[in-house]
C-alpha positions in Angstrom: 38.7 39.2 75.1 35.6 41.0 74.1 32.7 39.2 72.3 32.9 42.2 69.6 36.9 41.3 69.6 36.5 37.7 68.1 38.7 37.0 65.5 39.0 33.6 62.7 41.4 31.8 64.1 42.1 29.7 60.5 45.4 28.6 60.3 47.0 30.3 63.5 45.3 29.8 66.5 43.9 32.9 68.7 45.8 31.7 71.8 49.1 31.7 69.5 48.5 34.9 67.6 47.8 36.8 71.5 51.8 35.3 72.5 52.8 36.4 69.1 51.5 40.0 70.0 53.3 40.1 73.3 56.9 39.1 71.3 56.0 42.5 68.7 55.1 44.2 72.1 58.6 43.9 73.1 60.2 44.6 70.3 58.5 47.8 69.7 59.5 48.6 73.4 63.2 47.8 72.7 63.0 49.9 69.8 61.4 52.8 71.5 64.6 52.6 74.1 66.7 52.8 71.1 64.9 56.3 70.0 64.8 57.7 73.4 68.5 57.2 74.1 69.3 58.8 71.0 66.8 61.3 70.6 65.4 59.8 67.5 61.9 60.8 66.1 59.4 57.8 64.9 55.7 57.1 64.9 53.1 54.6 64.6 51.6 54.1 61.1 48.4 52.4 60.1 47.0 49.3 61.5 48.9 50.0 64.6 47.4 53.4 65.0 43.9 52.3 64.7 45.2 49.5 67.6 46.0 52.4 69.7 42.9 55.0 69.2 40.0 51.5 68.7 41.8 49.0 71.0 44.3 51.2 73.3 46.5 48.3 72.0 47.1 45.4 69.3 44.2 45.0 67.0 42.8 41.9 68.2 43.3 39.8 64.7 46.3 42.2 63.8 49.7 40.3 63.3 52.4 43.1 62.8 53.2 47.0 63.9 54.1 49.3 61.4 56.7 52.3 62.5 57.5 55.2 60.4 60.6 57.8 60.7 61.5 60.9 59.0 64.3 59.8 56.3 67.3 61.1 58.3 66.2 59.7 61.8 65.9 56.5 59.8 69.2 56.3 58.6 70.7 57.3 61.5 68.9 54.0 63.1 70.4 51.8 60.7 73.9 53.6 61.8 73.3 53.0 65.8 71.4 49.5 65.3 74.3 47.6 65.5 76.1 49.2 68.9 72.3 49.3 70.4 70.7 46.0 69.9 71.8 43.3 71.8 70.3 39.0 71.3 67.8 38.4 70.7 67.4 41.2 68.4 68.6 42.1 65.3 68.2 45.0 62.6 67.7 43.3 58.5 68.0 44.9 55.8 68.4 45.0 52.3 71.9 45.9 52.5 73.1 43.7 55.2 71.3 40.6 54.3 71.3 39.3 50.7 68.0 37.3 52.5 66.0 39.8 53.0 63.1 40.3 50.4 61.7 43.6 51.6 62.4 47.1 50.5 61.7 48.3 54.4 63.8 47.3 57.4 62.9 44.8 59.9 63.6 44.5 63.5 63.3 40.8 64.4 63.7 38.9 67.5 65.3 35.6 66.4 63.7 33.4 68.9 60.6 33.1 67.4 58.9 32.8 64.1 56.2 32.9 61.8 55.5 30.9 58.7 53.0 32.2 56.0 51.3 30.5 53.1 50.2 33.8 51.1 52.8 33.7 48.4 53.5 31.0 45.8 56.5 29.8 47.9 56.1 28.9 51.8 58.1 31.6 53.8 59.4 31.4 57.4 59.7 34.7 59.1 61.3 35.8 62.6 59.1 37.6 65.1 59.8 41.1 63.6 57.9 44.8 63.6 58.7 47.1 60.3 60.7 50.4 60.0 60.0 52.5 57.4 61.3 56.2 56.2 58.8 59.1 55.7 60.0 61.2 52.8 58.7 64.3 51.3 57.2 65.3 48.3 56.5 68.2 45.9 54.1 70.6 47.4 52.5 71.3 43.5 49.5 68.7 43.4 50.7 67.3 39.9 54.5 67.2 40.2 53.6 65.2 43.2 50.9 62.5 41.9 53.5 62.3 38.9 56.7 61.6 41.7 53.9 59.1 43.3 53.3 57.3 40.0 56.7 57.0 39.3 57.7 55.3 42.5 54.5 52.9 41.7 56.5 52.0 38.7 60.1 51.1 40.7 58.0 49.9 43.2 55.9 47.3 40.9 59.2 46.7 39.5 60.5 45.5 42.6 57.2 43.6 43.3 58.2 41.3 40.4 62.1 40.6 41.4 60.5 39.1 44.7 57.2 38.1 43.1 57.4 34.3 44.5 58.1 35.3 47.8 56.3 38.0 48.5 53.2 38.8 46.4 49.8 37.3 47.9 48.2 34.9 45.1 45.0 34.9 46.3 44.0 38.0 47.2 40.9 39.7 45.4 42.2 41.9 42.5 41.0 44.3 39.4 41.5 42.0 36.1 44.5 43.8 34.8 46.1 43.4 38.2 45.0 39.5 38.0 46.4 39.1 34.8 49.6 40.2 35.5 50.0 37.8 38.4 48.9 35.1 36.3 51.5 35.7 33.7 54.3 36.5 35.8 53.6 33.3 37.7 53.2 31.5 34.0 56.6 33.0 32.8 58.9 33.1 35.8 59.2 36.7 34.7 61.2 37.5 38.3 63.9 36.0 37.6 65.1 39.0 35.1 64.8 41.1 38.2 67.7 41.7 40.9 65.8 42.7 43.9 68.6 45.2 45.8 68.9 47.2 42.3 65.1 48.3 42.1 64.7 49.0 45.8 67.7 51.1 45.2 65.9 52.8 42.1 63.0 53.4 44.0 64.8 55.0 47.4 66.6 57.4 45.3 63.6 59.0 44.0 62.1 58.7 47.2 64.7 60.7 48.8 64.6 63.6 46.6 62.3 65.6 48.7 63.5 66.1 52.4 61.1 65.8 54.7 62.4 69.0 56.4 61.7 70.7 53.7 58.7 70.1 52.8 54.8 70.7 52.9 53.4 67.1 52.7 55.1 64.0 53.3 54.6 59.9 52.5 54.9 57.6 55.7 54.2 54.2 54.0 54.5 54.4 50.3 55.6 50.6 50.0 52.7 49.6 51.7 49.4 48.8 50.0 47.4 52.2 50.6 49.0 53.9 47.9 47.9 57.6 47.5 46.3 57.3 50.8 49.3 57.4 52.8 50.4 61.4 51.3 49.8 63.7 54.2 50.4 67.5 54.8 53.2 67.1 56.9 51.3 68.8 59.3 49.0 66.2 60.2 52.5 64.3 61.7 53.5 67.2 63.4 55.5 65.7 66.6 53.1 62.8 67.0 51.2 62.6 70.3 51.1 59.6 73.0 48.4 57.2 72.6 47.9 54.3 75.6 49.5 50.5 73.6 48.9 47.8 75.6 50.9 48.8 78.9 53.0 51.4 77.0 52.3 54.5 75.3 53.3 55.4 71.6 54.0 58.0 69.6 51.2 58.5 66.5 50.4 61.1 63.8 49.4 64.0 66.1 46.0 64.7 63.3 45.7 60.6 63.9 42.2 61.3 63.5 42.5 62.8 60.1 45.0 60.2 59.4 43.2 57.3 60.2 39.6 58.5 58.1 41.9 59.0 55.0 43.3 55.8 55.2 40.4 53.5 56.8 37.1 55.8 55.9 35.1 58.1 58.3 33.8 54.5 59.8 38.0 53.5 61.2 35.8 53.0 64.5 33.6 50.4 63.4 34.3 46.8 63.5 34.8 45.2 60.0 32.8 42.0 59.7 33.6 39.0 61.1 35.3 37.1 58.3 37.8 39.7 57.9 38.6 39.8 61.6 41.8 37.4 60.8 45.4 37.5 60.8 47.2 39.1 57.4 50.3 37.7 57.4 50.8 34.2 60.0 49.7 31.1 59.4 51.3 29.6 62.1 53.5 30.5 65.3 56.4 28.5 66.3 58.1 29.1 70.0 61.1 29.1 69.9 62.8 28.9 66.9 65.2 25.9 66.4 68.8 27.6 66.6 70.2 25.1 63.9 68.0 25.8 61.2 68.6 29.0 59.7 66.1 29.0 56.5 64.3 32.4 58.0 63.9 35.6 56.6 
Protein backbone atom coordinates (compact mmCIF):
# COMPACT_ATOMS: atom_id res chain seq x y z
CA UNK A 1 0.00 0.00 0.00
CA UNK A 2 1.06 3.47 -0.84
CA UNK A 3 2.34 5.86 1.85
CA UNK A 4 -0.32 8.45 0.60
CA UNK A 5 -2.87 5.29 1.00
CA UNK A 6 -2.52 5.05 4.91
CA UNK A 7 -5.54 4.70 6.56
CA UNK A 8 -6.60 4.81 10.91
CA UNK A 9 -6.88 1.59 11.51
CA UNK A 10 -9.09 2.37 15.07
CA UNK A 11 -11.18 -0.31 15.86
CA UNK A 12 -10.79 -2.58 12.64
CA UNK A 13 -7.49 -3.40 11.76
CA UNK A 14 -5.96 -2.44 8.10
CA UNK A 15 -4.95 -6.12 7.49
CA UNK A 16 -8.76 -7.09 8.31
CA UNK A 17 -10.47 -4.21 6.50
CA UNK A 18 -8.04 -5.30 3.01
CA UNK A 19 -9.77 -9.30 3.50
CA UNK A 20 -13.04 -7.49 4.11
CA UNK A 21 -12.56 -5.72 0.63
CA UNK A 22 -11.78 -8.86 -1.20
CA UNK A 23 -15.25 -10.64 0.34
CA UNK A 24 -17.29 -7.09 -1.25
CA UNK A 25 -14.98 -7.81 -4.37
CA UNK A 26 -16.74 -11.00 -4.82
CA UNK A 27 -19.86 -10.13 -4.26
CA UNK A 28 -19.94 -7.34 -6.57
CA UNK A 29 -18.51 -9.89 -9.11
CA UNK A 30 -21.39 -12.38 -8.47
CA UNK A 31 -23.75 -9.70 -8.81
CA UNK A 32 -22.34 -8.36 -12.07
CA UNK A 33 -22.87 -12.26 -13.46
CA UNK A 34 -26.32 -11.91 -12.27
CA UNK A 35 -26.78 -8.58 -14.60
CA UNK A 36 -24.91 -9.91 -17.48
CA UNK A 37 -26.95 -13.15 -17.75
CA UNK A 38 -29.97 -11.25 -17.71
CA UNK A 39 -29.24 -8.25 -19.44
CA UNK A 40 -29.72 -6.05 -16.54
CA UNK A 41 -28.56 -2.38 -16.39
CA UNK A 42 -26.59 -1.10 -13.02
CA UNK A 43 -23.84 1.22 -12.09
CA UNK A 44 -21.51 2.22 -9.54
CA UNK A 45 -22.51 5.18 -7.25
CA UNK A 46 -20.37 7.24 -4.96
CA UNK A 47 -17.64 6.18 -2.87
CA UNK A 48 -17.16 3.28 -5.14
CA UNK A 49 -16.81 5.52 -8.17
CA UNK A 50 -14.21 7.72 -6.73
CA UNK A 51 -12.50 3.96 -5.86
CA UNK A 52 -12.51 3.27 -9.45
CA UNK A 53 -11.44 6.81 -11.16
CA UNK A 54 -8.70 7.74 -7.63
CA UNK A 55 -7.73 4.15 -6.81
CA UNK A 56 -8.61 1.89 -10.03
CA UNK A 57 -10.18 -0.01 -7.05
CA UNK A 58 -11.48 0.00 -3.25
CA UNK A 59 -10.79 3.22 -1.61
CA UNK A 60 -8.13 2.20 0.62
CA UNK A 61 -10.17 3.08 4.18
CA UNK A 62 -13.56 2.52 2.24
CA UNK A 63 -15.71 -0.33 3.82
CA UNK A 64 -18.73 -0.84 1.44
CA UNK A 65 -19.73 -0.50 -2.62
CA UNK A 66 -22.64 1.23 -3.41
CA UNK A 67 -24.73 -0.04 -6.80
CA UNK A 68 -27.50 1.84 -8.39
CA UNK A 69 -30.18 0.50 -11.07
CA UNK A 70 -32.88 2.11 -12.93
CA UNK A 71 -36.20 1.27 -10.92
CA UNK A 72 -37.43 -1.43 -13.35
CA UNK A 73 -34.03 -3.32 -13.67
CA UNK A 74 -34.10 -3.18 -9.95
CA UNK A 75 -37.17 -4.93 -9.48
CA UNK A 76 -36.67 -7.24 -11.83
CA UNK A 77 -33.46 -8.27 -9.64
CA UNK A 78 -35.35 -8.75 -6.63
CA UNK A 79 -37.64 -11.20 -9.07
CA UNK A 80 -34.51 -13.35 -10.46
CA UNK A 81 -32.44 -13.16 -7.02
CA UNK A 82 -33.78 -16.07 -5.71
CA UNK A 83 -33.35 -18.66 -8.91
CA UNK A 84 -29.72 -16.87 -9.45
CA UNK A 85 -27.95 -16.77 -6.19
CA UNK A 86 -26.69 -19.69 -4.79
CA UNK A 87 -24.66 -20.12 -0.73
CA UNK A 88 -23.18 -18.23 0.33
CA UNK A 89 -25.20 -15.50 -0.98
CA UNK A 90 -28.25 -14.11 -0.37
CA UNK A 91 -30.61 -11.10 -1.51
CA UNK A 92 -32.37 -9.00 1.95
CA UNK A 93 -34.84 -6.97 1.93
CA UNK A 94 -37.39 -5.16 3.51
CA UNK A 95 -39.99 -7.45 2.34
CA UNK A 96 -38.44 -10.76 2.82
CA UNK A 97 -36.87 -10.18 6.13
CA UNK A 98 -38.85 -8.55 8.98
CA UNK A 99 -34.76 -8.10 10.10
CA UNK A 100 -33.73 -6.00 7.87
CA UNK A 101 -33.49 -2.28 8.96
CA UNK A 102 -32.66 -0.65 5.64
CA UNK A 103 -34.97 0.94 3.05
CA UNK A 104 -32.30 -0.39 0.20
CA UNK A 105 -31.55 -3.98 -0.60
CA UNK A 106 -28.51 -5.88 0.48
CA UNK A 107 -26.61 -8.62 -1.13
CA UNK A 108 -24.73 -10.40 1.67
CA UNK A 109 -22.47 -13.31 1.79
CA UNK A 110 -23.39 -15.06 5.04
CA UNK A 111 -19.99 -16.29 5.92
CA UNK A 112 -18.68 -13.35 7.13
CA UNK A 113 -19.48 -10.33 9.16
CA UNK A 114 -19.12 -7.07 10.42
CA UNK A 115 -19.98 -5.55 13.73
CA UNK A 116 -20.40 -1.65 14.12
CA UNK A 117 -20.54 0.53 17.17
CA UNK A 118 -22.01 3.81 15.39
CA UNK A 119 -25.59 3.50 16.57
CA UNK A 120 -26.99 3.48 20.12
CA UNK A 121 -27.36 -0.28 19.88
CA UNK A 122 -24.36 -2.69 18.81
CA UNK A 123 -25.19 -4.19 15.33
CA UNK A 124 -23.80 -7.32 13.64
CA UNK A 125 -23.84 -7.13 9.88
CA UNK A 126 -23.11 -9.92 7.05
CA UNK A 127 -20.42 -9.14 4.53
CA UNK A 128 -22.90 -7.31 2.13
CA UNK A 129 -22.60 -4.54 -0.93
CA UNK A 130 -26.02 -2.21 -1.40
CA UNK A 131 -28.55 -2.16 -4.29
CA UNK A 132 -30.33 0.73 -4.80
CA UNK A 133 -33.11 2.06 -7.49
CA UNK A 134 -32.54 5.26 -9.58
CA UNK A 135 -35.92 6.93 -10.11
CA UNK A 136 -36.83 10.01 -11.95
CA UNK A 137 -37.95 13.21 -11.23
CA UNK A 138 -39.92 16.22 -12.50
CA UNK A 139 -37.93 18.00 -15.15
CA UNK A 140 -39.57 21.73 -13.64
CA UNK A 141 -36.68 22.78 -11.07
CA UNK A 142 -39.35 23.49 -8.27
CA UNK A 143 -41.85 20.62 -8.69
CA UNK A 144 -38.69 18.62 -8.29
CA UNK A 145 -36.85 20.25 -5.09
CA UNK A 146 -40.57 20.16 -3.66
CA UNK A 147 -40.81 15.97 -4.71
CA UNK A 148 -37.08 15.98 -3.12
CA UNK A 149 -38.22 17.61 0.13
CA UNK A 150 -41.06 15.52 0.42
CA UNK A 151 -39.16 12.27 0.28
CA UNK A 152 -36.71 13.94 3.06
CA UNK A 153 -39.75 14.00 5.09
CA UNK A 154 -40.76 9.93 4.59
CA UNK A 155 -37.28 9.45 4.63
CA UNK A 156 -36.54 11.24 8.14
CA UNK A 157 -39.66 9.50 9.13
CA UNK A 158 -38.18 6.30 8.50
CA UNK A 159 -34.86 7.43 10.11
CA UNK A 160 -36.78 7.48 13.40
CA UNK A 161 -38.69 3.91 13.19
CA UNK A 162 -35.00 2.47 12.97
CA UNK A 163 -33.39 5.37 14.94
CA UNK A 164 -31.53 2.86 17.57
CA UNK A 165 -30.18 0.83 15.08
CA UNK A 166 -29.23 2.73 12.47
CA UNK A 167 -28.69 6.51 13.06
CA UNK A 168 -24.82 7.39 13.95
CA UNK A 169 -24.82 9.20 17.53
CA UNK A 170 -21.75 10.74 17.18
CA UNK A 171 -21.45 12.20 14.18
CA UNK A 172 -20.85 16.11 13.86
CA UNK A 173 -24.31 17.71 13.27
CA UNK A 174 -26.14 21.39 12.79
CA UNK A 175 -28.00 22.05 16.36
CA UNK A 176 -31.41 21.42 15.12
CA UNK A 177 -30.28 18.11 13.75
CA UNK A 178 -28.44 17.46 17.30
CA UNK A 179 -31.40 18.24 19.11
CA UNK A 180 -33.56 15.95 17.52
CA UNK A 181 -31.27 13.01 18.15
CA UNK A 182 -31.08 13.95 21.59
CA UNK A 183 -34.76 13.88 22.10
CA UNK A 184 -35.54 11.03 20.12
CA UNK A 185 -32.96 9.16 22.09
CA UNK A 186 -34.51 10.90 25.45
CA UNK A 187 -38.14 9.71 24.46
CA UNK A 188 -37.84 6.43 22.69
CA UNK A 189 -39.81 8.26 20.13
CA UNK A 190 -39.12 5.09 17.47
CA UNK A 191 -41.04 2.97 18.92
CA UNK A 192 -44.45 4.83 17.39
CA UNK A 193 -42.78 4.02 14.07
CA UNK A 194 -43.27 0.69 11.95
CA UNK A 195 -40.29 0.70 9.81
CA UNK A 196 -41.80 -1.46 6.52
CA UNK A 197 -44.83 1.17 6.46
CA UNK A 198 -42.58 4.40 5.91
CA UNK A 199 -40.13 2.81 3.48
CA UNK A 200 -43.27 1.90 1.71
CA UNK A 201 -44.50 5.66 1.96
CA UNK A 202 -41.33 6.84 0.72
CA UNK A 203 -40.91 4.17 -2.47
CA UNK A 204 -44.22 5.16 -3.67
CA UNK A 205 -43.45 8.64 -4.24
CA UNK A 206 -40.21 7.74 -5.41
CA UNK A 207 -41.56 5.77 -8.12
CA UNK A 208 -43.77 8.26 -9.52
CA UNK A 209 -41.42 9.43 -12.09
CA UNK A 210 -40.03 6.68 -14.46
CA UNK A 211 -36.72 6.89 -15.14
CA UNK A 212 -37.55 6.24 -18.83
CA UNK A 213 -39.30 9.01 -18.95
CA UNK A 214 -37.56 11.37 -17.65
CA UNK A 215 -34.88 14.36 -17.89
CA UNK A 216 -33.01 13.95 -14.59
CA UNK A 217 -32.91 11.20 -12.31
CA UNK A 218 -31.80 10.38 -8.31
CA UNK A 219 -29.31 7.37 -7.94
CA UNK A 220 -28.95 7.49 -4.11
CA UNK A 221 -31.64 9.56 -2.46
CA UNK A 222 -31.45 7.42 0.89
CA UNK A 223 -28.00 8.09 1.19
CA UNK A 224 -26.61 11.03 3.01
CA UNK A 225 -25.78 13.49 -0.12
CA UNK A 226 -29.10 14.57 -0.37
CA UNK A 227 -29.68 17.06 -3.30
CA UNK A 228 -26.35 16.16 -4.48
CA UNK A 229 -27.24 12.93 -5.86
CA UNK A 230 -30.10 14.60 -8.65
CA UNK A 231 -28.49 14.22 -12.02
CA UNK A 232 -29.63 15.00 -15.74
CA UNK A 233 -30.15 11.64 -16.65
CA UNK A 234 -27.72 12.30 -19.05
CA UNK A 235 -24.76 12.30 -17.08
CA UNK A 236 -25.78 8.21 -16.44
CA UNK A 237 -26.20 7.63 -19.86
CA UNK A 238 -25.09 3.79 -20.36
CA UNK A 239 -22.29 4.05 -17.83
CA UNK A 240 -18.74 3.43 -19.05
CA UNK A 241 -16.06 0.67 -17.84
CA UNK A 242 -13.69 1.87 -15.29
CA UNK A 243 -10.62 -0.76 -14.12
CA UNK A 244 -11.92 -2.18 -10.03
CA UNK A 245 -9.43 -4.04 -8.56
CA UNK A 246 -8.97 -7.01 -11.29
CA UNK A 247 -12.49 -6.31 -12.73
CA UNK A 248 -13.94 -3.56 -14.63
CA UNK A 249 -17.30 -1.69 -13.61
CA UNK A 250 -19.82 0.01 -14.96
CA UNK A 251 -20.03 3.99 -13.71
CA UNK A 252 -21.93 7.18 -14.57
CA UNK A 253 -20.61 7.70 -18.09
CA UNK A 254 -20.23 12.04 -17.04
CA UNK A 255 -18.44 10.21 -13.78
CA UNK A 256 -16.37 13.15 -13.83
CA UNK A 257 -19.23 15.59 -13.57
CA UNK A 258 -20.74 13.18 -11.15
CA UNK A 259 -18.09 12.77 -8.88
CA UNK A 260 -17.28 17.13 -8.56
CA UNK A 261 -20.98 17.46 -7.68
CA UNK A 262 -20.93 15.13 -5.08
CA UNK A 263 -17.16 15.26 -3.66
CA UNK A 264 -16.15 19.03 -4.95
CA UNK A 265 -13.79 19.95 -7.92
CA UNK A 266 -10.90 18.53 -5.44
CA UNK A 267 -12.65 14.38 -5.54
CA UNK A 268 -8.87 13.81 -6.58
CA UNK A 269 -7.24 14.96 -3.58
CA UNK A 270 -6.59 12.91 -0.54
CA UNK A 271 -8.75 13.98 2.45
CA UNK A 272 -6.59 14.33 5.61
CA UNK A 273 -5.40 11.69 7.43
CA UNK A 274 -7.80 11.36 10.30
CA UNK A 275 -10.61 10.90 8.00
CA UNK A 276 -8.83 8.23 6.06
CA UNK A 277 -10.91 5.47 8.23
CA UNK A 278 -13.47 3.00 7.87
CA UNK A 279 -17.37 4.36 7.97
CA UNK A 280 -19.16 1.66 8.88
CA UNK A 281 -16.83 -1.71 10.64
CA UNK A 282 -15.56 -1.79 13.79
CA UNK A 283 -14.47 -5.07 13.61
CA UNK A 284 -14.25 -8.16 11.09
CA UNK A 285 -15.07 -11.53 12.03
CA UNK A 286 -14.01 -14.68 9.54
CA UNK A 287 -16.23 -16.75 9.36
CA UNK A 288 -19.35 -16.29 10.82
CA UNK A 289 -20.41 -18.85 13.44
CA UNK A 290 -23.29 -20.84 11.61
CA UNK A 291 -25.36 -21.29 14.91
CA UNK A 292 -25.74 -17.79 15.82
CA UNK A 293 -28.13 -16.05 13.75
CA UNK A 294 -28.36 -12.46 15.48
CA UNK A 295 -27.07 -10.71 12.02
CA UNK A 296 -28.68 -8.27 9.97
Amino acid sequence: MKSEDNILEGNIKACDLRKFQIVLLDILKEFIKICETNNLTYYAVSGTVLGAVRHQGFIPWDDDIDISMPRSDYERFLEISSMSLKSPYELRTYTNDENHIYAVSKLIDNRVKISAHTAKEKMNYYANIAIIPADGLPANKLIRRFHIYLFLIKKFLFNISVFDKLVIQDKKRPPLESFLVWFLNKFNISRFFNKKKRVMAAEKLLKKYAIEESKYCTTQIWGQYRFKTIFPIDWIGNGVLLPFEDIKIRVPIEYRKYLAQIYGEDYMDYPPVEKRVAAHASEVIFPVDETDKNYE
